[in-house]
N, C-alpha and C positions, 0 to 999 in steps of 0.2 A: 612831979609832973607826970601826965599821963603818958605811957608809952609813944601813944600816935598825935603827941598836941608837941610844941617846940616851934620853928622857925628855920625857914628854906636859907639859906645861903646860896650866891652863885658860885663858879670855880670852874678851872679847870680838872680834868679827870684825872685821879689818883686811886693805886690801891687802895682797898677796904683795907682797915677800919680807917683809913683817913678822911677825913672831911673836907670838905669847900672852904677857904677861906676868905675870897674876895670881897666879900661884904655883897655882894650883889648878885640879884637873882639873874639865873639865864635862862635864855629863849628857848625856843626846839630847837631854833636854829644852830646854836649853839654846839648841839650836841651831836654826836656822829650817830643817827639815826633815821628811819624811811618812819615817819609816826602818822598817826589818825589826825593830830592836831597840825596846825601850819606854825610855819618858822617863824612867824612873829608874837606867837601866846607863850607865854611863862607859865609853867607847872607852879602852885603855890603848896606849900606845905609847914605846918605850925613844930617844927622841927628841923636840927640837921641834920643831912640827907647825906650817905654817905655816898661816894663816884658810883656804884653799880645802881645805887637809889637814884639818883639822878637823872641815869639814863633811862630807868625804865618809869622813872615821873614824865618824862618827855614823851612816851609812849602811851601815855595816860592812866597810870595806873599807880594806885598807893602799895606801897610793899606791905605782902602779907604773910611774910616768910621769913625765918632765918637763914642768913644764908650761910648755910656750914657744909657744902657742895666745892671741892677744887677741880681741876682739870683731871686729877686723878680718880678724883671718887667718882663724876661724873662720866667718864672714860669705865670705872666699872659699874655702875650702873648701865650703861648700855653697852658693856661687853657681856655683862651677865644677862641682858635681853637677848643678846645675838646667840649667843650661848652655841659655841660654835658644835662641840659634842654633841650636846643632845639636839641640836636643830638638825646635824646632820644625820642622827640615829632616827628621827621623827621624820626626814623627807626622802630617805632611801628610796622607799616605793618609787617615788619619780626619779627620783636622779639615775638609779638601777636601769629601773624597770621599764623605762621609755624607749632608751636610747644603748643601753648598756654599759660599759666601760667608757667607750668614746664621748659619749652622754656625760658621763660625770668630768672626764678630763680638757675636755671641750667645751661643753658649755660651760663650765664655771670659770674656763680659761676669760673667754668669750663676754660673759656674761658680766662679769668682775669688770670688765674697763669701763662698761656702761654706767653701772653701778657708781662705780667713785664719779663718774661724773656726776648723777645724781645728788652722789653726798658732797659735792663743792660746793655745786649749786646749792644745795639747803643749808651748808653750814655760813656762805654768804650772808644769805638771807636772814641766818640768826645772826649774825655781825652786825648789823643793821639794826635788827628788833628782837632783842631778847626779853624775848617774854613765853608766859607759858601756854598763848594761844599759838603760837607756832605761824605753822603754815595758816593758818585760817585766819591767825590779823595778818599775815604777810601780804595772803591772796584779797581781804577788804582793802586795804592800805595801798597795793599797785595795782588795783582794777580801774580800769576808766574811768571817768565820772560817771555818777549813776550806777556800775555794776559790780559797786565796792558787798552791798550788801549780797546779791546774787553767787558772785564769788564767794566770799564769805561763808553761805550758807551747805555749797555743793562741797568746797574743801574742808570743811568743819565737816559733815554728816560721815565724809566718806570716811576722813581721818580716823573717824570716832568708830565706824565698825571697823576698820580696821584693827584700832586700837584693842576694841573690848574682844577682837575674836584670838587675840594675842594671846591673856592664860589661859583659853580654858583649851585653845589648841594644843601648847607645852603642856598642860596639866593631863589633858587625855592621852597626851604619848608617854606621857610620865606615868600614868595609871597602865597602860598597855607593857609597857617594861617592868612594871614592878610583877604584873600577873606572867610575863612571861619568862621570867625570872623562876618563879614559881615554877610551870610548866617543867622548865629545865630540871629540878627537881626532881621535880614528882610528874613523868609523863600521864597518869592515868588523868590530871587535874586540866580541865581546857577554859578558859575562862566565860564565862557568859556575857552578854550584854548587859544586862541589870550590877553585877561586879564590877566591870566596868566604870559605868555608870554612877556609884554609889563612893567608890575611890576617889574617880576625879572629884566629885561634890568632898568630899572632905578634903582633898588636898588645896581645892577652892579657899574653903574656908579656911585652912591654916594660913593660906598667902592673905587672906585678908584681914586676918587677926595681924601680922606681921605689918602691914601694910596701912596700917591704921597705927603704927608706932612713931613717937615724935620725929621728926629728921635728925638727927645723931645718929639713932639706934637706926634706923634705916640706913642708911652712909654705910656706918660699921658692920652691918649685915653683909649690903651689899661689895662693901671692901674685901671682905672676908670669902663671898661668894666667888667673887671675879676671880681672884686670885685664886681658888681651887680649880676655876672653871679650865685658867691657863694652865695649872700646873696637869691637871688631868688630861690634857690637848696633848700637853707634853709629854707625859705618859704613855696614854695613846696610840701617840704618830709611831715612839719608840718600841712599845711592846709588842706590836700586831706584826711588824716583819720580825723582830730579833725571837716569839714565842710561836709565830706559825707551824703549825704541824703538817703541812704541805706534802715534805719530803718522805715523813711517815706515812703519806697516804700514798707514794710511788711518784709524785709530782715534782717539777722542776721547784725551787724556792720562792721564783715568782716566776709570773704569765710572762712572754714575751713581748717587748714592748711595739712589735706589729700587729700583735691583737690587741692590746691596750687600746693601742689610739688609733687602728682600722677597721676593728673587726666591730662593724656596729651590730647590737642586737634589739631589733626594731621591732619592739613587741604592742607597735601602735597599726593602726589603720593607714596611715597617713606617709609620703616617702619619707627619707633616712634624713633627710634637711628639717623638719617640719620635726622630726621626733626630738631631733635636737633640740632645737627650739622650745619642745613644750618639755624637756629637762629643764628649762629657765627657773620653773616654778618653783625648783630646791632653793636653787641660788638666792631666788627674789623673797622668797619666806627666811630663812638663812638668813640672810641680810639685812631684814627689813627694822633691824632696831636701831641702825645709829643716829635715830631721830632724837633718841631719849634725850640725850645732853640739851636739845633744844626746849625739852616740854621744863626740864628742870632749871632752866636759865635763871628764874626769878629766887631760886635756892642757891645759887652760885656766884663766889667771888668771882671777880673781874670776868663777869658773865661775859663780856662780847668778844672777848679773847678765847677762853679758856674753853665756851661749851661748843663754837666754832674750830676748833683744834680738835677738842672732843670726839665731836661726827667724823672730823676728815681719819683720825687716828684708829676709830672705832672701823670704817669700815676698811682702810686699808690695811690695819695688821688682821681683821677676821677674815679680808679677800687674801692673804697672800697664807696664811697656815689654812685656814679653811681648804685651800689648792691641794696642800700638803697631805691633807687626812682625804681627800679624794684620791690621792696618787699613790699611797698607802692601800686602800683599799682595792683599787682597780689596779693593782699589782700582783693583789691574791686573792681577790674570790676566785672561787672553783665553779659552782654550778648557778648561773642566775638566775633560773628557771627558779630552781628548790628555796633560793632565798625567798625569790618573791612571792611564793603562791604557799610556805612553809605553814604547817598545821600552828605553830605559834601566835603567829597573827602578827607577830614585830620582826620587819625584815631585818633591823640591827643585830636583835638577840639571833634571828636565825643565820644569817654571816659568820657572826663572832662561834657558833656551833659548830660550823661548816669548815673554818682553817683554824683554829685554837683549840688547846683540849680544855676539858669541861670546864675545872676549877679556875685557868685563865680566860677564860671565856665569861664567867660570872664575875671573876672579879674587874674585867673592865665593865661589866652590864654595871653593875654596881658603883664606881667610877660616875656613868652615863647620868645613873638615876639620881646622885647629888646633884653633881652638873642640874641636871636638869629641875629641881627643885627651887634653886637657886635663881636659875633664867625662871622659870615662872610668876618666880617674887617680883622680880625684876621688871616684867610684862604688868605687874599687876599694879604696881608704883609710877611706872611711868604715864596708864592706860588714866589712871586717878587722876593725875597732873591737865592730863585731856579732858577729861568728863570737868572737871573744877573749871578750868577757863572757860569753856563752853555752857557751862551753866551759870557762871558769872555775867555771862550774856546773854542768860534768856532764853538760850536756844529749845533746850528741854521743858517738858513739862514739869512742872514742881521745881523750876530751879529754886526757886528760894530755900529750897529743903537743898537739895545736892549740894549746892554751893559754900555751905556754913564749913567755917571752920571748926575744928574743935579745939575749945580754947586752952584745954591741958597739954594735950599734945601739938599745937599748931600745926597741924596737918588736915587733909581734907579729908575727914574719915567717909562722911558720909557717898562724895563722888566713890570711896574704896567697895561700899558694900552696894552700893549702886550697880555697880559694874561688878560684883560677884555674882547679886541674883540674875542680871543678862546675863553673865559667861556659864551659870550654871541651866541656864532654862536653854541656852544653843546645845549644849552637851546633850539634851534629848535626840539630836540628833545619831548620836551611839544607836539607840532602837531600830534607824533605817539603814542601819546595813553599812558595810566599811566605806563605801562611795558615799552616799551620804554625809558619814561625819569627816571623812578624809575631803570634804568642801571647806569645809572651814580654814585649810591651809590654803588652797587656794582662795578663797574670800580677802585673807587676812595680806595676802601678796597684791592681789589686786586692787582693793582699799587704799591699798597704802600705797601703792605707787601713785596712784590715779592723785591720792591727795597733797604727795608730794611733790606732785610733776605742775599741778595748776599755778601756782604762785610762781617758779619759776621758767612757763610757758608763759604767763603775762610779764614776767620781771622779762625777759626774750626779747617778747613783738608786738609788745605795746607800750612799757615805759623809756629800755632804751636808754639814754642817758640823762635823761632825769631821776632815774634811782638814786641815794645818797649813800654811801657803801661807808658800812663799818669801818673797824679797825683790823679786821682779819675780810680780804677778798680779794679776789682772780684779777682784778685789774682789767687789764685788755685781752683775756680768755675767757671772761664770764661768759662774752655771748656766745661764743666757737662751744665752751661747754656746756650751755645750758641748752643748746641747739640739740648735741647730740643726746641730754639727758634727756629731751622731748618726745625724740625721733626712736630712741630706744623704747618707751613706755607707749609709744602709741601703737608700736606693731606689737610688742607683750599683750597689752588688754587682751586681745578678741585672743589670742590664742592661749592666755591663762583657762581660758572658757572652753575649748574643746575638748570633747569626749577623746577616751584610748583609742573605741572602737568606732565604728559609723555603722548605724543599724537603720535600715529602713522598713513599715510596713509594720507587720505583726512582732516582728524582733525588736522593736523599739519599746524599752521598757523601764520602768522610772531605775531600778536597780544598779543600769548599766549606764545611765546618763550622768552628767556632769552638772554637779547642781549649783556651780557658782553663777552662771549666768541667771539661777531664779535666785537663789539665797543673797546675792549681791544685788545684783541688778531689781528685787521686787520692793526692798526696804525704800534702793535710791528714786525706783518709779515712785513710789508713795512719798517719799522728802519732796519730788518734784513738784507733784500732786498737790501734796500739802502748804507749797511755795506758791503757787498762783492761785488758791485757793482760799489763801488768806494771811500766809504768813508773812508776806510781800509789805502786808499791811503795819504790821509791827514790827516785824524783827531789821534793824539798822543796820548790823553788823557790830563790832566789839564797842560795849560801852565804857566812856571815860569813867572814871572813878575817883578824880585827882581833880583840886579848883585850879583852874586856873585864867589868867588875865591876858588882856591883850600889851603886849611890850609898848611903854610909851606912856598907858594910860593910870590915873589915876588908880589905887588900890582899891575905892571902893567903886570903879565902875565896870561892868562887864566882865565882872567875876562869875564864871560857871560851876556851879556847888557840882561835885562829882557824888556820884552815889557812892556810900558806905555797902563793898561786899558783904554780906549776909542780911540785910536789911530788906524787904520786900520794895521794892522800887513801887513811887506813887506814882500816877497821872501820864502824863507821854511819853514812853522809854526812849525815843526818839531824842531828846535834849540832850542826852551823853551816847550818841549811836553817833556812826557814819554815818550823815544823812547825806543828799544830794549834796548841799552846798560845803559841807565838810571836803566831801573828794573832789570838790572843783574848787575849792580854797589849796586842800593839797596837793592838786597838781599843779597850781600854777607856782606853789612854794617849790615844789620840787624843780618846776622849768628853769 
């Protein structure tokens, strides 16, 4: 028999590989899930479906996946996105250099409670619907009647730059450490922009050779990575006070801890509150992966458990050692002037110069630069899982093309090199200068908070108690913390966007400016643009893929044929979309 032909059973939910045995098929209602379809249609499927399949047939979607994903692999999968090391050797500049010490031990103090609220709230919401459109079916599926597709389209765009601006961001600090590395070396050697440039393109394409590998061998990569990632965390936090050369330099063994955490050094424009604040940007880039376990739900046993544990796991053990290598550090720099403005070009490698002697000093850089290889891959598998759902729906041009599977590896190769040639055509931005490409980190923070926070801004103060909550969620704290996950991400936006300095008149000049507010904000004008201009017209929001009937009714009547992924979809995409009557069917199921 064909892989995907067989016979649906109903049942209750049981681990993988177990099956349904009830003999009878079940509703959505059935099923602990927030879906597109209403509680009265049965998913049909010529197959037994195992419990994870079932959930996400209720969701509307045929499984396209193996699922050979646990809590743990999924857990490193998006520990090696966070990739705590190298994300912190990659946003130094800001965490340092805003605020100073108090900057780093403060904000991330700070910044970290917000943050897990955050990740409740979305790991909720994958409890619910785990699938690999994420936040973008969560945000079609609890928007009002009518503004299922609207949402849909703004949380989906944002997500997606977010997403794609994830390797090639690691990949260019990953290229910036390896040259400065070098440096270290051989001071005569200063890296150029074109070097650069031509690094991160090869390291691109090695993550995407890697990343176009079946799911096994990705799992096991990433198993492999994660746990270097910790063990080098560990290393780390250890070696930088127990190998400092401080003392040899006439210095106390560490700073005192009244200049730690009083002595701000505000090397912004803006007062010493404010500077804080825009240190958020380490944290919030830092932070910004424990999304993955949600993008890979459709590759995970006992998905609505294990990739909602995932998120809350991922960002809680990276918010509380992440703390630790902050407190580590702003215990013993010495000069933060030299760090940040160092002929190197990498504030990390230049830190690690400044209190370590040479050979301990490269060999944590080196440390760094695995790490950081590692998290890249890891950006670049989760970023795929994005581009794939999203082009399962249409969203893109050519989705027919991005969307195919490939049938040797069952993996979505083609979303993989899709999103190499974006991440490699943004890295042009290298040529305009460090502000220029240091946008990118802040794009990739802003993106992603914005896309994370939509779906649970409406799940807030507009569904309310009609949400239908997984098997993993906050009970009667969802709202109290989805409120403060709002309220934190509203006042971050506009000050991710602000320049260091403030130049008026003839001093104002592209060099010195903050380019996220054009590089973020010109793509989402043009998605807007292109939203009332026509896309309004087609695009529904996530399409069914799965037949299924209304409960009750005869087999062969008001059966809805789902579209087969990879197949060009014929005549009105609309018939498997959220349309109007869809989200006013599913509200009143949810009421």
């Amino acid at each position: 028999m064909d892989e995907k032909n067989g016979s649906v059973v109903g049942g209750g939910l049981a681990p993988p590989p177990r099956y349904s045995v009830s003999g009878r098929k079940k509703s959505v209602a059935e099923e602990p899930v927030s879906s597109v379809l209403t509680g009265g249609e049965v998913p049909t499927y010529e197959r037994e479906l195992t419990a994870d399949e079932e959930v996400l047939a209720a969701l509307g979607y045929k499984p396209e996946f193996k699922r050979e994903f646990s809590l743990w692999t999924s857990f490193c999968v998006s520990f090696a996105v966070l990739g705590l090391l190298p994300s912190f050797a990659s946003t130094l500049y800001y965490g340092m250099g805003y605020a100073g010490t108090p900057g780093m031990v403060w904000g991330w103090l700070i910044a970290m409670v917000f943050i897990q609220c955050v990740a409740m709230g979305m790991a909720e919401l994958c409890s619910s619907m785990p699938t690999s459109g994420g936040l973008y079916y969560a945000a079609a599926v609890l928007a009002p009647p009518g503004y299922g597709p609207l949402a849909a389209w703004i949380t989906g765009w944002s997500n997606w730059l977010g997403q794609v601006t994830g390797a090639p961001s690691v990949d260019y600090a990953l290229a910036a450490m390896i040259l400065a590395s070098a440096s270290i070396t051989n001071p005569e050697f200063v890296p150029q922009p074109y070097q650069t440039f031509l690094l991160t393109t090869l390291i691109m394409i090695i993550h995407g050779c890697i990343s176009s590998m079946p799911t096994r061998w990705i799992a096991n990569f990433n198993s492999y990575g994660s746990t270097f990632n910790i063990i080098g965390l560990f290393v780390v936090i250890i070696m930088i006070p127990a190998g400092t050369n401080r003392v040899e330099q006439g210095l106390p063994r560490f700073t005192p801890s009244s200049e730690v955490w009083g002595s701000i050094y505000n090397a912004t424009d803006f007062p010493a509150g404010i500077a804080i604040l825009m240190t958020f940007v380490a944290v919030i880039w830092t932070m910004s992966g424990y999304d993955a376990p949600f993008h890979l739900s459709e590759e995970c046993s006992n998905a609505n458990i294990a990739s909602p544990r995932a998120i809350v796991l991922t960002s809680g053990v990276g918010g509380v050692f992440g703390w630790f290598l902050q407190l580590v550090v702003a215990y013993t720099v010495i000069d933060i002037p030299s760090v940040i403005d160092s002929d190197l070009g990498q504030p990390w490698a230049s830190y690690l110069i400044q209190v370590m002697p040479q050979n301990t000093a490269l060999a944590i850089l080196s440390l760094t630069i695995i790490c950081a290889f590692s998290m890249g891959q890891g950006c670049m598998v989760a970023a795929s899982r994005v581009t794939f759902a999203y082009a399962r729906d249409g969203v893109f041009p050519g989705s027919w093309w991005i969307k195919r599977v490939n049938k040797h590896t069952q993996t979505p190769v083609n979303a993989v090199w899709f999103n190499t040639t974006i991440g490699i055509c943004m890295t042009l931005l290298i040529f305009g200068g460090p502000v220029a490409i240091g946008a990118i980190f802040s794009i990739a923070a802003c993106a992603a908070f914005v896309a994370f926070t939509i779906p649970i801004f409406i799940r807030v103060f507009f569904v309310g108690n009609r949400f239908r909550p997984g098997p993993w969620n906050l009970g009667k704290f969802s709202i109290p913390i989805g409120t403060l996950a709002c309220g934190f991400v509203v006042l971050m936006v506009p000050i991710l966007c602000f320049p260091a300095y403030i130049y008026v008149g003839d001093d104002l000049v592209p060099a010195t400016m903050n380019w996220t507010a054009l590089v973020y904000g010109g793509p989402m004008l043009g998605i807007m643009i292109w939203w009332f201009a026509g896309a309004r017209k087609w695009f529904k929001g996530p399409k069914v893929n799965i037949e299924h009937q209304m409960l009750g009714r005869d087999e062969d009547v008001n059966v809805i044929n789902g579209q087969q992924v990879g197949e060009e979809s014929g005549g009105d995409s609309s018939t498997n979309s959220i349309t109007k009557e869809t989200a006013d069917n599913h509200a009143a199921a949810l009421a």
